[in-house]
N, C-alpha and C positions, 0 to 999 in steps of 0.2 A: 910439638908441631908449630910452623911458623902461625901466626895470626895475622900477616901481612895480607891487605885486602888486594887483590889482584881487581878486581869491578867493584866499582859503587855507582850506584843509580839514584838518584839524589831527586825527588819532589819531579817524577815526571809525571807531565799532562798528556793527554791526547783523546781526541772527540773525532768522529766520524759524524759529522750534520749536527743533529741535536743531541745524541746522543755522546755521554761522558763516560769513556772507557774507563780512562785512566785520571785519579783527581788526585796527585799527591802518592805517587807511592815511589818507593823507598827500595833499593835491594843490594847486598851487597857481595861477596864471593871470596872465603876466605882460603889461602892458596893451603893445597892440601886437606880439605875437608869437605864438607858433604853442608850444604845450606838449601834444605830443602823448602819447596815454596808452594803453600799452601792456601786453601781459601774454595768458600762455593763454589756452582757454574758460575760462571759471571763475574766475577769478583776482578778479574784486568789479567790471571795469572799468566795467558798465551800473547795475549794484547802488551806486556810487558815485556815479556819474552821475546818478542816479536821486535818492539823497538832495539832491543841490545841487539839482535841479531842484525841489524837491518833491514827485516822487509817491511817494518812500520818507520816513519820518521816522526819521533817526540813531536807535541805541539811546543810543549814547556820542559827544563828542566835541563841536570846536566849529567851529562855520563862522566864520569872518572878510569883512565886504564892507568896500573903500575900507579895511582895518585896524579897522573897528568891528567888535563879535559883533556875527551876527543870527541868527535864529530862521526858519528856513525848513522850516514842516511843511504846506505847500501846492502847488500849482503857483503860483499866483495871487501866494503872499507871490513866487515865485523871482521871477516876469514884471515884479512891481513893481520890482525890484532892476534888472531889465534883462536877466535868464539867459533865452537859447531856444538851446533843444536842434531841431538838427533831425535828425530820424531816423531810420533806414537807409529806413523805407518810405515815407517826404517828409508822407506826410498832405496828399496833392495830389487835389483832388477834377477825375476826367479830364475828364469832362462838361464845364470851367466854361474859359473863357481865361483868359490870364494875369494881368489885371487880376482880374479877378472871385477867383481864388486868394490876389493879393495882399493884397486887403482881406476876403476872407470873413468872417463876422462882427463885420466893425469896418468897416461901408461908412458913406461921407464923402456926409450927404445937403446938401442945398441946401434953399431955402425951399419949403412944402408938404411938407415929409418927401420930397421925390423922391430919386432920386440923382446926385448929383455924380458924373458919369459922366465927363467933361471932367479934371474935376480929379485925379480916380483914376489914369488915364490917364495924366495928365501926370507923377504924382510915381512914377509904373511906373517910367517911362519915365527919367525922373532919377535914380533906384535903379541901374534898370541899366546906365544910362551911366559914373555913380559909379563901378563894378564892373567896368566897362569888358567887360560881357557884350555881345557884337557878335554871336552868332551867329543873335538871334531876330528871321526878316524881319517880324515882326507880334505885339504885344503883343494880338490880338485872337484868337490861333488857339488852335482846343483844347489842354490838356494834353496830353491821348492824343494826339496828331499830334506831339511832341516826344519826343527822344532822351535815355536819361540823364542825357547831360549839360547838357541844356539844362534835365530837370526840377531838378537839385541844384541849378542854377545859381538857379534860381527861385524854391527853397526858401529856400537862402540870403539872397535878396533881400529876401525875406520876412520873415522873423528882422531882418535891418537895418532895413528900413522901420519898424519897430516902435521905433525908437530902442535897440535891445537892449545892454548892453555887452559882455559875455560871450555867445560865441554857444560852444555846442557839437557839434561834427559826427561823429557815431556812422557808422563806415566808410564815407564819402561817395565812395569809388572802389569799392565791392564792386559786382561784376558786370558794371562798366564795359572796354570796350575802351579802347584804348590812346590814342586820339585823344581821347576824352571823359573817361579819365582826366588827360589831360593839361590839358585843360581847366577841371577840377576844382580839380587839385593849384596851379594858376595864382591860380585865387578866391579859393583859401583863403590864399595869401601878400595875395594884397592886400586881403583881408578884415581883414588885421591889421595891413599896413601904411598902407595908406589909410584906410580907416575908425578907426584908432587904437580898435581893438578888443584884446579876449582872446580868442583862440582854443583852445579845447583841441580836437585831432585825435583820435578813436580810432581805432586800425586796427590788422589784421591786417599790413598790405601792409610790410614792412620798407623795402623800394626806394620807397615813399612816404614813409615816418616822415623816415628821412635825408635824404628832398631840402627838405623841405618844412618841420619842423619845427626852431624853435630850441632846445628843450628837449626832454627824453624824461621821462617819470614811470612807473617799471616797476611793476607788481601783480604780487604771487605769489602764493596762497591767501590773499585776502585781504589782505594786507598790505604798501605800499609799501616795497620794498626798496632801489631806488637813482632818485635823479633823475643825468641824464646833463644837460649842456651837449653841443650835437650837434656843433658845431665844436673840440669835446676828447674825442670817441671815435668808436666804430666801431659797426660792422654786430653784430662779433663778441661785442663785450663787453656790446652790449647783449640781444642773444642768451643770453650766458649769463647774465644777469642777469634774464633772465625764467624759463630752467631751473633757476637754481640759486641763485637770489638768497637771503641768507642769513637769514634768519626770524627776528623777535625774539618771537614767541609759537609755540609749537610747538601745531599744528590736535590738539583734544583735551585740552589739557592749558592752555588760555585765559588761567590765572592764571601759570605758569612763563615767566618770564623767562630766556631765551639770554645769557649774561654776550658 
């Protein structure tokens, strides 16, 4: 699999008032695999997340797309790039089926302004095959009638159908039982190995991170401490690398450098 980084996020800062979200953290997204990003509450994981995507703008620091800088102080500039975040609450309106979620406001009309209702359907339907999502007997039933995991499934879908290249998925097993986490944790391997996508994972779930991810990226107050290769460590060490990882800027003192 390629190792070519599609995002590096290079020493970003960002503070709201007094407060230092972000003091130096590090991330990067390699194309076709899974680089999961971990760390306590608090640690900057959505706060960085948040800058790539555009709805935070970095104080400090520089983005890299494809190895170019860019300038990402929008949603709109992230989406143009190809970044969707899908996130913890899906942004799934229940009301609508699964088509009508898939294209909400980007519907595919025909002549007369009507809608290409056929065709929506049909490239649903190809997404999910793609994705090898078998669990849904009808791309026409409500959301609300769907299980977690068929809504993440769908989210996901969603984010691809868009031609996305980086997709990011903020704890896409929280709350899930075991079957639909299983489910999940499945998508998101072939989310990155079939679609030859960037996946960053974020989770609590440790017994997720290890199965699922190629890479680990740790946050600690702020600032990336260690990236792990997950087939040259463990459960443990990445553990303490989230308790104890060792801090080149000490919180409060912003400008002292840790030798």
């Amino acid at each position: 699999m390629s190792e070519e980084n599609l995002l590096e996020a290079k020493g970003v800062f960002k503070h709201f008032g007094a407060v230092n979200a972000l003091t130096g953290a590090n991330l990067r997204a390699p194309v076709g695999q899974v680089m999961a990003l971990v760390g306590d509450n608090g640690a900057g994981k959505t706060v960085l997340t948040k800058c790539i995507s555009g709805i935070y703008t970095a104080d400090r620091g520089q983005i890299f797309w494809d190895g170019q800088p860019v300038s990402i102080t929008s949603p709109k500039d992230a989406v143009k790039l190809g970044i969707e975040v899908v996130y913890q609450d899906l942004a799934l309106a229940d009301n609508l089926d699964v088509v009508e979620n898939m294209y909400l406001g980007r519907e595919t009309r025909s002549s007369f302004r009507r809608l290409n209702e056929t065709a929506m359907e049909s490239e649903t339907r190809k997404v999910l095959k793609d994705l090898s999502v078998t669990t849904l007997t009808s791309v026409r039933l409500p959301v609300a009638t769907m299980s977690g995991g068929q809504r993440q499934s769908i989210a996901v879908a969603k984010a691809v159908l868009w031609e996305s290249k980086l997709v990011i998925l903020d704890e896409p097993t929280a709350a899930l039982g075991v079957a639909q986490t299983r489910q999940v944790l499945d998508l998101t391997r072939r989310l990155a190995e079939q679609g030859g996508l960037a996946v960053v994972l974020i989770s609590h779930n440790m017994h997720d991170v290890m199965e699922v991810a190629d890479y680990i990226t740790v946050l600690r107050l702020g600032q990336t401490v260690a990236e792990f290769k997950k087939s040259e460590t463990n459960q443990r060490e990445v553990v303490e690398a989230i308790t104890a990882g060792e801090l080149k800027i000490v919180p409060g003192m912003q400008e002292e450098v840790i030798a």
